[in-house]
C-alpha positions in Angstrom: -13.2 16.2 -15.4 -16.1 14.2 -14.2 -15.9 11.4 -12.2 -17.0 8.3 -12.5 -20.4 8.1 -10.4 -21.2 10.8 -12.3 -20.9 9.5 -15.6 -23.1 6.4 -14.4 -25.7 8.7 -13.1 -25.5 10.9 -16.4 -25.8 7.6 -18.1 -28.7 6.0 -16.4 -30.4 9.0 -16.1 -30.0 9.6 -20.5 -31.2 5.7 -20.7 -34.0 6.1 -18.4 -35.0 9.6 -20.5 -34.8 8.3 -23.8 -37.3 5.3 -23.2 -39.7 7.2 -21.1 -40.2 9.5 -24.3 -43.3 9.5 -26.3 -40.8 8.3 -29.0 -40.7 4.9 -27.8 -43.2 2.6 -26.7 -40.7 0.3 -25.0 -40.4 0.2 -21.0 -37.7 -1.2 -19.4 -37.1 -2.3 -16.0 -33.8 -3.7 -14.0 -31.1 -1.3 -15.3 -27.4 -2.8 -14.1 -24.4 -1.6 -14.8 -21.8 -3.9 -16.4 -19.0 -2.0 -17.2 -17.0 1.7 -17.1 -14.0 2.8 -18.9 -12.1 5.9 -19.5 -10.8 6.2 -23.1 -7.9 8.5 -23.0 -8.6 9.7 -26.8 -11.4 12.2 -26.3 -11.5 12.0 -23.3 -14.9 9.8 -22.5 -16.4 7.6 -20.0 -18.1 4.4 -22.1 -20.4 3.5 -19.7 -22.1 -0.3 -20.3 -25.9 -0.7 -19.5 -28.0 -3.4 -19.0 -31.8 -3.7 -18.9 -34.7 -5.7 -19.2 -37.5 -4.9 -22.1 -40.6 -5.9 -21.6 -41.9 -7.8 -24.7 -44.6 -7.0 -27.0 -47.0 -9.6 -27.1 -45.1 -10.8 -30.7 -41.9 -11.1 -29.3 -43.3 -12.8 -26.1 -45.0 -15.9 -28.4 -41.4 -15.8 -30.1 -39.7 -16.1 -26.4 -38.6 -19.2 -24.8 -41.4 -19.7 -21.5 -42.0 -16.2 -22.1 -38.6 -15.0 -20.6 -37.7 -11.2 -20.3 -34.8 -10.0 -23.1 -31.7 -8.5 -21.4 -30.6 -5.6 -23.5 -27.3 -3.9 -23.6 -26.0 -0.3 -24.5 -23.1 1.5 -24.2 -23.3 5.3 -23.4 -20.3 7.0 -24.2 -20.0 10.7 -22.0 -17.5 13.2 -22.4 -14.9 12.9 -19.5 -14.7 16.6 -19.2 -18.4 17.8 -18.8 -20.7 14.7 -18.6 -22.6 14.9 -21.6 -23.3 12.2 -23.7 -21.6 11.9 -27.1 -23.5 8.5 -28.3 -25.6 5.1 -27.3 -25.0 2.3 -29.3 -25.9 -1.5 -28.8 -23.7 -3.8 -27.2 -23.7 -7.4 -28.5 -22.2 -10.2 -26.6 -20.1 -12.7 -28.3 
């Protein structure tokens, strides 16, 4: 089993990887961690991201005093060999 830095590292590595591809056109800056849990029923690490986007020029006319957007995802990582199972968004209530 993996432990827990090592799911966070797995995690903000994937995160970091999956913007930087010429997929996306999105860069994001100021990655935080906000929460980790282990779910017994798989086992997996849900690891809780945080980021900033930077905006496109659209979203920044759209944005209060042209404040950055704080995005969230959760990485889930299987407990036993690190790798990730799923990214989804998080939103806050």
């Amino acid at each position: 089993m993996i432990e827990v830095k090592e799911a966070v590292a797995n995690a903000i590595r994937f995160l970091g990887e999956m913007y930087r591809s010429k997929l996306s056109n999105e860069t994001i800056t100021d990655i935080r961690l906000e929460e980790v849990e282990l779910v017994e029923d798989g086992p997996c690490w849900m690891v809780t991201l945080s980021y900033l986007q930077r905006l496109t020029p659209k979203q920044l006319a759209n944005a209060i005093e042209g404040s950055p957007v704080r995005e969230y995802k959760v990485i889930a990582l299987s407990a036993e060999t690190g790798e990730i199972r799923s990214m989804k968004m998080k939103q806050l209530a």
